[in-house]
C-alpha positions in Angstrom: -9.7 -57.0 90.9 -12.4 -58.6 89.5 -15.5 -57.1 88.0 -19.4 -57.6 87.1 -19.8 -57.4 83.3 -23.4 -56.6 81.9 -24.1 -58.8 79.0 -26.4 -57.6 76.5 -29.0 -60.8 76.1 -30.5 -60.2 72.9 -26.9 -60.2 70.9 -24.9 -62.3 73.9 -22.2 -59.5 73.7 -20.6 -58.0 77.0 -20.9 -54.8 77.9 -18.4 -52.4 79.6 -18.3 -48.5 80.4 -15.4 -47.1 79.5 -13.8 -43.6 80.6 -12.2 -41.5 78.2 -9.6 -39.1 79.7 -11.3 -39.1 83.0 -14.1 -37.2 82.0 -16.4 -38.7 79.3 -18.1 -41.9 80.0 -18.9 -44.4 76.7 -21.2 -47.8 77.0 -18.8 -50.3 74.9 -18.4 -54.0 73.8 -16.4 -56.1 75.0 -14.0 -57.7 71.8 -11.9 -60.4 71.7 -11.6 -60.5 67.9 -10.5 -56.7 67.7 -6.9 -56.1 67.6 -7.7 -52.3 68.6 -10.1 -50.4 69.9 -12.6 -48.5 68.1 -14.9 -45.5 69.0 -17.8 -45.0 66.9 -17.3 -41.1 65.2 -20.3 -39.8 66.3 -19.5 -40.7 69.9 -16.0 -39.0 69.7 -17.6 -35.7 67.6 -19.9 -36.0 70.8 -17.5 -35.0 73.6 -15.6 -33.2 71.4 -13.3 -34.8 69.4 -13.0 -34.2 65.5 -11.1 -36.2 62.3 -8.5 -33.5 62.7 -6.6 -34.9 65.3 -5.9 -37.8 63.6 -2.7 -39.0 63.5 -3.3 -41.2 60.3 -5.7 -43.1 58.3 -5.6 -47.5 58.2 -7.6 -49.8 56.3 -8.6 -52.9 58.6 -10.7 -56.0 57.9 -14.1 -56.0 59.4 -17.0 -58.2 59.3 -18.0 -55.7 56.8 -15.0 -56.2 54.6 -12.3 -54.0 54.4 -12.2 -50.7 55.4 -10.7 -47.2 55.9 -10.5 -45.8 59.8 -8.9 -42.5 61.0 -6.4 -43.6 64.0 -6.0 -40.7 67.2 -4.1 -41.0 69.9 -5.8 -40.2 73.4 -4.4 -39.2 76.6 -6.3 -42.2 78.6 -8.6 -44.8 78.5 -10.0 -46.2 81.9 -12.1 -49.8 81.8 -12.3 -52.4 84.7 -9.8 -50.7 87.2 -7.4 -50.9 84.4 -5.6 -47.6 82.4 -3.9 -46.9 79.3 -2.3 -43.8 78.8 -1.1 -42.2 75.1 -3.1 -45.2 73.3 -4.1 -45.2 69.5 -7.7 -45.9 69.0 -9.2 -46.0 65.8 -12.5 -43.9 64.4 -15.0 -45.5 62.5 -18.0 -44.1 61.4 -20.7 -46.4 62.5 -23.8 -44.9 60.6 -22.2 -44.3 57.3 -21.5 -47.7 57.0 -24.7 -49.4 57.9 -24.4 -50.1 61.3 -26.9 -48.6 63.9 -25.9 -49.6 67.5 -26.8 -48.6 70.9 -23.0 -49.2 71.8 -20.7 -46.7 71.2 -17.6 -48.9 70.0 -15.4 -51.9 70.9 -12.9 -52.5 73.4 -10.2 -54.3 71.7 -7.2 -56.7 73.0 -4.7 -53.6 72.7 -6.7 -52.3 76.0 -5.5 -55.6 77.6 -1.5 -55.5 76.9 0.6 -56.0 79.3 -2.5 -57.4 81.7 -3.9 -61.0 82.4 -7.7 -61.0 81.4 -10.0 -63.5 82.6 -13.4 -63.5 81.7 -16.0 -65.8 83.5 -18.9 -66.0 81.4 -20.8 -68.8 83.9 -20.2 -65.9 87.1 -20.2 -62.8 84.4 -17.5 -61.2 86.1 -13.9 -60.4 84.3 -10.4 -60.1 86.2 -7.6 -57.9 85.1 -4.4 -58.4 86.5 -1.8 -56.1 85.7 
């Protein structure tokens, strides 16, 4: 299938919703460069998720430098017609390290595996093929 993406035009970033376990909708980026996907904390505290489930703790390389991020599994993660089931996301505090956003994480190339993505930025529409 192949989808309209909304592209944010001050930052030229895309912008896709995201469902989290079929019930909790999140406004994420689009991002090539991230190996895994991340959910801001305060978004996850939000609909009810805490530190406590994590399954372990990672340091990653960020535009930021180096840091430490909690990794959860989650049951589902719905994008683009597309689902992933039992998939490790990581948790990253957004506001304790500086960032303020409007977005409430990034939807990484481990969403993707297994698919064929083809993003049109001239049409702004993206294809998944699974």
């Amino acid at each position: 299938m192949i989808y309209n993406f909304e592209k944010d035009s001050e930052n030229e970033i895309i912008l896709v919703t995201v469902q989290l376990e079929g019930k909790h909708t999140f406004k994420m980026v689009l991002d090539t460069a991230a190996s895994r996907t991340t959910f801001d904390t305060t978004a996850l505290y939000m609909v009810g998720y805490a530190a406590d489930k994590t399954l372990e703790t990672s340091v990653v390389e960020t535009a930021n430098g180096i840091v430490e991020v909690n990794i959860l599994e989650i049951d589902s993660l719905t994008a683009l017609g597309h689902t992933v089931r039992r998939m490790p996301i990581q948790m990253y505090d957004f506001l304790a390290h500086g960032i303020l956003s409007d977005y409430d994480g990034l939807l990484g190339l481990d969403f993707f595996e297994n698919t064929v993505l083809c993003i049109d930025m001239k049409k702004h529409t993206i294809e998944v093929k699974t």
